[in-house]
Structures are given as structure tokens and as C-alpha cells.
C-alpha positions in Angstrom: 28.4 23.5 -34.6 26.0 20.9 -36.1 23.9 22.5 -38.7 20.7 21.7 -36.5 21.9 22.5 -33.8 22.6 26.0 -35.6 19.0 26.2 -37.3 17.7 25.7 -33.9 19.5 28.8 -32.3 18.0 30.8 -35.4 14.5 29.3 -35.3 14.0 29.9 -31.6 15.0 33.4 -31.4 12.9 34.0 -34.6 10.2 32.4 -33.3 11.0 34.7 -30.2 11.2 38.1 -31.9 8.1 37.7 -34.0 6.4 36.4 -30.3 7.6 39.9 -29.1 6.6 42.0 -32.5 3.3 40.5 -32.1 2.4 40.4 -28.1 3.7 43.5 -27.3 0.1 44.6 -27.9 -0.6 42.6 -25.2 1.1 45.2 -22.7 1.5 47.8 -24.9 -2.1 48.1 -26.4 -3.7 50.1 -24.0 -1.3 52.5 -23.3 -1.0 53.5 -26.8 -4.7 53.2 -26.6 -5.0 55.9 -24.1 -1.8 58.1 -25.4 -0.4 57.5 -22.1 3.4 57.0 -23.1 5.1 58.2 -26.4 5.4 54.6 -28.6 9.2 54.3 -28.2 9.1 54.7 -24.1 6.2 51.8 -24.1 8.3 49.7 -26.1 11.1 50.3 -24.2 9.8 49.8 -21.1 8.0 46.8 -22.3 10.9 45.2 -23.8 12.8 45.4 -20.4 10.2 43.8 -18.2 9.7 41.1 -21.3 13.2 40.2 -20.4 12.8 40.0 -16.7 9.6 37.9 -16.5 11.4 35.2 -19.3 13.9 34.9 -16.6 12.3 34.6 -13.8 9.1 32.7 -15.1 10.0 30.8 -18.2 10.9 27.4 -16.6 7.2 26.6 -15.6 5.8 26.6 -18.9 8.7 25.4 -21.0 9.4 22.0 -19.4 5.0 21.3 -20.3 6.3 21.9 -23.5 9.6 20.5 -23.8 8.3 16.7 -21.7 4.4 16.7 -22.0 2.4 16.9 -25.0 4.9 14.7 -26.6 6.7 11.9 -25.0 9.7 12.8 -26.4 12.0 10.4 -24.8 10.5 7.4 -26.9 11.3 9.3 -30.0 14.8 9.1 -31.6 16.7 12.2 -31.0 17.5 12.3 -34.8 13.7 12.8 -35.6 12.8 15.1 -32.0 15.8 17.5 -33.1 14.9 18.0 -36.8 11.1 17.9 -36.8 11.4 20.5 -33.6 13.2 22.7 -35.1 10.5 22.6 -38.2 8.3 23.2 -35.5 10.3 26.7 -35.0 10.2 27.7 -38.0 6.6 26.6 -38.8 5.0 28.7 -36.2 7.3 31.3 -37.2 5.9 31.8 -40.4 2.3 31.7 -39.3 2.7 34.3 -36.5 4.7 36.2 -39.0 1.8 36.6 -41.6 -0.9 37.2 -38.7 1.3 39.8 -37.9 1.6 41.6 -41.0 -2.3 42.0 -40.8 -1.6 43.6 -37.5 -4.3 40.7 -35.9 -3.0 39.3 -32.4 -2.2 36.0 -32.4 -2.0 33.7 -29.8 2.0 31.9 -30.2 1.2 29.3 -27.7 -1.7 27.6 -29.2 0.7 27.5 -32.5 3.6 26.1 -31.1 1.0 23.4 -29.0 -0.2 22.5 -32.8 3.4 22.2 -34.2 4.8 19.9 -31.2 1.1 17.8 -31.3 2.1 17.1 -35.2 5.7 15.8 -34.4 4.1 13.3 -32.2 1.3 12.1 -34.3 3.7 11.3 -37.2 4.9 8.8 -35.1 1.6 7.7 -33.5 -1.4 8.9 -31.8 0.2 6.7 -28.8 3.2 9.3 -28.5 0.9 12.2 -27.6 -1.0 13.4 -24.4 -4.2 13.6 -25.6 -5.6 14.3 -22.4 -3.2 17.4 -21.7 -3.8 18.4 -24.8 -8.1 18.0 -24.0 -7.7 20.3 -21.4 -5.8 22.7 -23.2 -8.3 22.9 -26.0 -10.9 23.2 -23.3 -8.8 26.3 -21.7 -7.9 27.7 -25.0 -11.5 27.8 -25.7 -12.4 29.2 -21.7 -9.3 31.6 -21.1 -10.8 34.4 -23.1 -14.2 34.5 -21.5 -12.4 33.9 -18.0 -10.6 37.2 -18.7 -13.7 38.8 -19.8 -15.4 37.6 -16.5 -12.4 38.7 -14.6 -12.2 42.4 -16.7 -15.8 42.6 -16.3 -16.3 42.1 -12.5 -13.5 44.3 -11.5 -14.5 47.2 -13.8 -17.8 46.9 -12.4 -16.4 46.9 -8.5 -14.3 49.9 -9.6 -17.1 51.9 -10.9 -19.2 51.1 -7.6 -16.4 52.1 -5.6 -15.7 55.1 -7.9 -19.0 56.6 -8.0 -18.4 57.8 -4.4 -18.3 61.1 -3.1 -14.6 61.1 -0.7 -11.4 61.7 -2.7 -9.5 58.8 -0.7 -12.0 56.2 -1.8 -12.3 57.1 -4.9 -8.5 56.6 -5.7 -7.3 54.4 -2.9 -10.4 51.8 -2.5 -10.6 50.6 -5.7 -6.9 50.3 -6.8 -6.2 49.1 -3.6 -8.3 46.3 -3.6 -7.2 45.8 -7.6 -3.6 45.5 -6.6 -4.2 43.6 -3.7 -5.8 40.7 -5.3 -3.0 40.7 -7.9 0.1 41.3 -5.3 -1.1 38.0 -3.6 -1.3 36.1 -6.2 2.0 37.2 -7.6 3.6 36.2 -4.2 2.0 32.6 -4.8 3.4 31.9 -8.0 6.8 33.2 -7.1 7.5 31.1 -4.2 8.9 27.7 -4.9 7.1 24.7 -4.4 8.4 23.5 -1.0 8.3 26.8 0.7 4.4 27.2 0.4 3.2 24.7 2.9 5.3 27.5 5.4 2.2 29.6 6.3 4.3 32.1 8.4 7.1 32.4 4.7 3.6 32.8 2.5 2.1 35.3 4.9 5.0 37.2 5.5 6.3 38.1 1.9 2.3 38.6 0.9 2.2 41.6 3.4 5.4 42.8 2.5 4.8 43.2 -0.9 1.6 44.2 0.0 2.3 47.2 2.2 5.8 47.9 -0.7 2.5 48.6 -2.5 0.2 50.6 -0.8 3.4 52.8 0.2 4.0 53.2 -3.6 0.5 54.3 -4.0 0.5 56.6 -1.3 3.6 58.2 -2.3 2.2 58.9 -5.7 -1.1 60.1 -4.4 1.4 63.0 -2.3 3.8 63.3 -5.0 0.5 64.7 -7.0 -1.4 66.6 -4.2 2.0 68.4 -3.4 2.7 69.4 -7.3 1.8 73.5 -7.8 -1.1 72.4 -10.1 -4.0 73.4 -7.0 -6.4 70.4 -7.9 -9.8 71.2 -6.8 -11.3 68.7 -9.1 -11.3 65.4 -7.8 -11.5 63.6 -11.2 -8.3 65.6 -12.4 -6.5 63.8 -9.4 -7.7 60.3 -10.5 -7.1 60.7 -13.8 -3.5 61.7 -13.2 -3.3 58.8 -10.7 -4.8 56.2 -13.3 -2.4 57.8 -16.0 0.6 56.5 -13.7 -0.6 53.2 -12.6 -1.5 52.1 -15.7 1.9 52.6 -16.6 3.4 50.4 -13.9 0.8 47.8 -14.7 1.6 47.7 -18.3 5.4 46.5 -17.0 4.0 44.4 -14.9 1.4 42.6 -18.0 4.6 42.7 -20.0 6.5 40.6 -16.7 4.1 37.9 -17.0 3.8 38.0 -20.7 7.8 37.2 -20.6 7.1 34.6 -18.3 4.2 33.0 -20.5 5.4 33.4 -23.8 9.0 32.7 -23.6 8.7 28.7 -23.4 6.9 29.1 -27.2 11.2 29.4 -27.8 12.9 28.1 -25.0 11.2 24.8 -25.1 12.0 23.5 -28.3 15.5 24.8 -27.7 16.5 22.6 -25.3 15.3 19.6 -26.9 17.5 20.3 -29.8 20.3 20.9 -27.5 19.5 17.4 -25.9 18.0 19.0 -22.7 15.1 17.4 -21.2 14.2 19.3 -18.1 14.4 23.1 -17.0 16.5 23.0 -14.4 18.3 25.5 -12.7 21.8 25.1 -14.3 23.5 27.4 -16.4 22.2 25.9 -19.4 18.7 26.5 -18.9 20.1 30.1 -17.8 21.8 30.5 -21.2 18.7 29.5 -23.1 15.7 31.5 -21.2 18.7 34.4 -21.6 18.5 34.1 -25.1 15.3 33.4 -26.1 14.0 36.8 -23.3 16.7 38.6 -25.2 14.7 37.2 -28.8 11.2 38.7 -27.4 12.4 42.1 -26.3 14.2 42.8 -29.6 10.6 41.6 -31.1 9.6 44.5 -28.9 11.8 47.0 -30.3 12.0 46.6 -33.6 8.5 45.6 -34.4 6.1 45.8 -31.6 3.6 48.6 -32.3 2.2 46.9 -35.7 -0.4 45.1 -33.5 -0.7 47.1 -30.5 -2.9 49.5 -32.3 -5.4 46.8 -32.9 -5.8 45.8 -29.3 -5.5 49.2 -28.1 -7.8 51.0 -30.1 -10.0 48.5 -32.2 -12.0 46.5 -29.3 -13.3 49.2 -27.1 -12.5 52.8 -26.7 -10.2 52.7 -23.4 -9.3 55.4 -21.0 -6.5 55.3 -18.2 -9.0 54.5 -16.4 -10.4 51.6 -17.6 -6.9 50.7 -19.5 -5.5 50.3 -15.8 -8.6 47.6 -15.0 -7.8 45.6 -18.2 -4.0 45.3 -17.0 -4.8 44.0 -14.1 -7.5 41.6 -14.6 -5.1 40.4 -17.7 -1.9 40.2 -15.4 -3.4 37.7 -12.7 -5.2 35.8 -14.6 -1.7 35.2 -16.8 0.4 34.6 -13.7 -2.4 31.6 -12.3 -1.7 29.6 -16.0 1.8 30.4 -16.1 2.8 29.3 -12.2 0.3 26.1 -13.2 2.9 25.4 -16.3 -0.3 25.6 -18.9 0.7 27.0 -22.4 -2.3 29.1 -22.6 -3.3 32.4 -24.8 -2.6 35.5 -23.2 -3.1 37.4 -26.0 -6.9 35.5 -25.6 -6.4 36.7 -21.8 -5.8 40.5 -22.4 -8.3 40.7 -25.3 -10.8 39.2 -23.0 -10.4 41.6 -20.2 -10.9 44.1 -22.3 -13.7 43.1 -23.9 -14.8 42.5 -20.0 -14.7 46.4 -19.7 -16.2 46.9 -22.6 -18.9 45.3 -21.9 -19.2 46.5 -18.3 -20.4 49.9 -20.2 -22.4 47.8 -22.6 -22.5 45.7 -25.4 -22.2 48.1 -28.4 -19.1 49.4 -26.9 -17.2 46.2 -28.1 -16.3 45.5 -31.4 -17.8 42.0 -31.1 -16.9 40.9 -35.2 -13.2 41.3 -34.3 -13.3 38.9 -31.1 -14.5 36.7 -32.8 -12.3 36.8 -36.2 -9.4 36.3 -33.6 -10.4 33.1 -31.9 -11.4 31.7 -35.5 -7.7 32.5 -36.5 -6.0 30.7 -33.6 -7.7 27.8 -34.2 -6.7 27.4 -37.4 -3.5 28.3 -37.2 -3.1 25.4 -34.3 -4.7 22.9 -37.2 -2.4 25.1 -39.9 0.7 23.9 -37.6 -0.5 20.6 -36.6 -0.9 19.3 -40.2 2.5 21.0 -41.6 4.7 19.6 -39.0 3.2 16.1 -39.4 3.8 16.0 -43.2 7.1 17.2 -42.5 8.0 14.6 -39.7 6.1 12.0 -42.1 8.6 12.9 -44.8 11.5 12.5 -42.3 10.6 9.5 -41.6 10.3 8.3 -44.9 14.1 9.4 -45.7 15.2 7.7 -42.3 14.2 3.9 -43.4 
């Protein structure tokens, strides 16, 4: 095997475990937040989901990546293949150090910076500066659209939960929660072609919407029917929330997977001469390995920055844990299914802070949100300006 070919397999599921070490707070935080799962069953569970959203998800964002910040086919293989895999290795390093100061780091806006520096080594002209415009302008948004998002629903749920009747305090709120996200998870799964059927989108939205409510139900009987005698109605949603905020922390580590694994995937292909995600066994083989990189990341290293997001920004409970999940999870699936290398770290933070905030503003640890957003901006600039000198120097040796 060519020896770049070679540092590229190594740099990409590098790149990939140290994604998974470090965002596993990202689905992981609040449960070991809230104590809800021993730290080796979050992980695992965590890791296993991780592996199914790369799979099923991972082509949206990977071929922005791969084909549109940099125009990549004007470029001579000889300089895309080596300065990518710098790239690798580059963001590798940076996420690793954030990472051993437990602070959550956002791997996309990295990865953005260390493909942008390839491309102005060779000229301004080589790079989408207008993608990459809007991406700055969502980098900066995404976090205070997930506080909006966090906020708003906490607030809903509280209404809704202040009431009196068992069946709304339990089934209203989370049924409206998981309704809003079940929807939107049905849109971004479908294929392209398929959603100008209204009767296919309709269809497999109230499928998957009553698969749901069935789950809930059963759950809701499942604990009524136990031998505790529950008498107190805030013992039954409290046991309720404990188990839903396990399923939605597999579901926030889904779309994680989804997001995050085109930070590895993308400069894999390149390297490997692939241009475009299609469905061949290839790009199979590559979203494979890289899913495989993140959950390992998982295993091996995830809790060193859960803590952080789990217990550092707000105090949680199941309660509100579950709220941050969801508000996190759709708003992750809308950037992922529109192929935009966003932070979901920034995403998850921010819908927690939302919560926080929903119960006031000395709740949230303020000073930390914002030591996080100064870090991911200069860690893009950090990767930007080393992968430029690098691909300058490459150039250099080429004439």
C-alpha cells in the first residue's frame, strides 16, 4: 500500500476515535449528569448507536466536505492526498489537547479550518468562500438556536407539567416532544426523490409516530403494573423521564454518528481518489471504518468530557436531561440531512444552556459557554494556518 494511502487510513480513524472520546459528552453528558446509567452501559450504548447513525447518515455531510469548501478537482491529486491527510492529523492533535482538558470541542469547525487552509495555499480562488460565509454565520448561530430550541421546549414542558391529571403530566408533554422530533427524523431519512410523494411522507411519519406513542404507552403500563403501589404522581414521571432519557440519549448519539463521522470519512475518500459518496461498496467500506473509529473513541475514552457537559453547565435532572436530548437531536438531524458541517457539540451545549436558563440565568454557568466558543474559533484559525504552511511547504518541494 502507498505510504499515504496508509497514513490516511491511520489519520482518519484517529481523527475518528479522538471525535468519539470527545463527543460522547454530547450523548452521554446528561445521563452521567443525572446518574441515570452506570458509565460503562452509557458508553456502550452510545458507542453502538454512534455506529448506526455513521452508517446511515454520514454520506450527507461528507461529500460538503470532500467536493465543497475546496474545489478539489482543480488541485493535483499529489498535493489534495498529502496536504489532506495533514489535515487528519492536524485536527487530530488539536481535538486531542482540548480533550485532555476535558473541554468539548467542536471537530467540525476544525476539520472546516484544516480543508479551508489546503485550498488557500493554492489560492483564495480554490475555496468557497461563500459556503464557508454561511458556515461561520451558523457556527456562530447554532449554539443560541439550540438554546432557543432547549429553552422553548422546557418551558412548554413545565406548562404542560404543572398540571393536575397524571396522563397529561407524562403523556402531553413527551408526546408533543417526540412528535416534533419523529417527524423530522422521517424527513431527513427519506431520499430525495421520494418526498415530493405526500401519501410515502405521510405514511411513514404516522407510522413511526404511532411505533412511538405505543412505546410510550407500553412503558407508562409496564410501570403502573410493577408492585411498587405509586400514589405519588411525581414518582411515576420521574421513573418515566429516567427511561426516556435513556432512549433519547441513543438517539442524540444516532445523529451525532451521522454529523460527526464525515470530520473522517471525507478526507478519506479523497486520499483514496473518491470524489463523491455514493452508494457503492467503497463508500460502504469507509463510513464502516471511520463509525467503527468513533465508537472505539467511545469506549476507550469517552467519559473524560462528558463530566463537563453533564455536570458543569447547569444542574440537570431526568427531567430536564430528557428536554436537552431532544431539543439537541432535531436540531442535529435538520444540519445533518441539509449536508452542513456544523457544531453539535455547540448544539447540545446550547440546549442545555436553553434549560438552564428556562429556570434562570444563575443556573448556567455562563463563563464556561463562553470559554467554549472562544476555543473553537481558534482552533478553526489554529488549523487553518497550520495546514496552509504545510501545503505551502509542499508546494515548495513540488517545483
Amino acid at each position: 500500500m502507498d505510504p499515504i494511502v496508509l497514513a490516511g487510513f491511520v489519520g482518519a480513524f484517529m481523527l475518528a476515535w479522538i471525535d468519539g472520546a470527545n463527543n460522547a459528552a454530547n450523548s452521554i453528558g446528561t445521563i452521567i449528569g443525572v446518574r441515570a446509567l452506570p458509565v460503562r452501559r452509557a458508553l456502550l450504548i452510545a458507542s453502538i448507536f454512534e455506529l448506526i447513525g455513521g452508517l446511515a447518515y454520514g454520506r450527507f455531510i461528507s461529500s460538503t466536505l470532500s467536493s465543497k469548501i475546496v474545489s478539489v478537482a482543480e488541485i493535483s491529486s499529489r498535493i489534495i492526498t498529502a496536504g489532506f491527510v495533514i489535515a487528519l492529523f492536524v485536527s487530530f492533535i488539536i481535538v486531542f489537547l482540548a480533550t485532555r482538558k476535558h473541554m468539548p470541542f467542536s471537530i467540525s469547525i476544525v476539520t472546516v479550518g484544516a480543508i479551508s487552509g489546503i485550498g488557500l495555499a493554492m489560492g483564495v480562488e480554490y475555496v468557497n468562500t461563500g459556503l464557508l460565509l454561511e458556515l461561520f454565520i451558523l457556527w456562530l448561530l447554532i449554539p443560541f438556536i439550540g438554546l432557543l430550541v432547549g429553552y422553548i421546549y422546557y418551558r412548554l414542558y413545565s406548562y404542560l407539567r404543572s398540571r393536575r391529571n397524571i396522563y397529561v403530566k407524562i403523556f402531553l408533554p413527551l408526546l408533543l416532544l417526540y412528535t416534533s422530533f419523529t417527524v423530522s427524523a422521517v424527513y431527513m431519512a427519506i431520499p430525495e426523490q421520494l418526498l415530493e410523494n405526500i401519501y410515502i411522507l405521510t405514511a411513514m411519519s404516522s407510522i413511526i409516530i404511532v411505533l412511538t406513542a405505543s412505546i410510550m404507552i407500553y412503558l407508562y403500563m409496564n410501570i403502573r403494573g410493577s408492585r411498587h403501589v405509586v400514589r405519588d404522581v411525581d414518582t411515576v414521571v420521574n421513573r418515566f423521564n429516567n427511561r426516556m432519557l435513556i432512549a433519547s440519549s441513543a438517539i442524540l448519539a444516532f445523529t451525532h454518528g451521522g454529523h460527526d463521522v464525515a470530520n473522517a470519512t471525507a478526507p478519506l475518500m479523497l486520499i483514496l481518489g473518491l470524489r463523491e459518496m455514493n452508494h457503492d461498496i467503497e463508500s460502504l467500506l469507509i463510513l464502516t471504518y471511520s463509525s467503527l473509529g468513533l465508537s472505539t473513541g467511545i469506549l476507550t475514552w469517552g467519559v473524560s468530557v462528558a463530566k463537563t457537559i453533564g455536570e458543569e453547565i447547569t444542574v440537570l435532572n431526568p427531567e430536564t436531561a430528557l428536554i436537552a436530548n431532544i431539543a439537541g437531536a432535531q436540531t442535529t438531524l435538520i444540519v445533518t440531512r441539509l449536508g452542513l458541517p456544523s457544531s453539535m457539540v455547540g448544539i447540545i451545549i446550547g440546549s442545555i444552556m436553553g434549560v438552564g436558563l428556562g429556570r434562570g440565568i444563575s443556573s448556567v454557568n455562563t463563563r464556561l459557554f463562553s470559554r467554549m466558543l472562544s476555543y473553537w474559533y481558534i482552533g478553526f484559525l489554529v488549523a487553518t494556518v497550520v495546514t496552509y504552511i504545510a501545503t505551502r511547504i509542499l508546494l515548495y518541494v513540488s517545483i
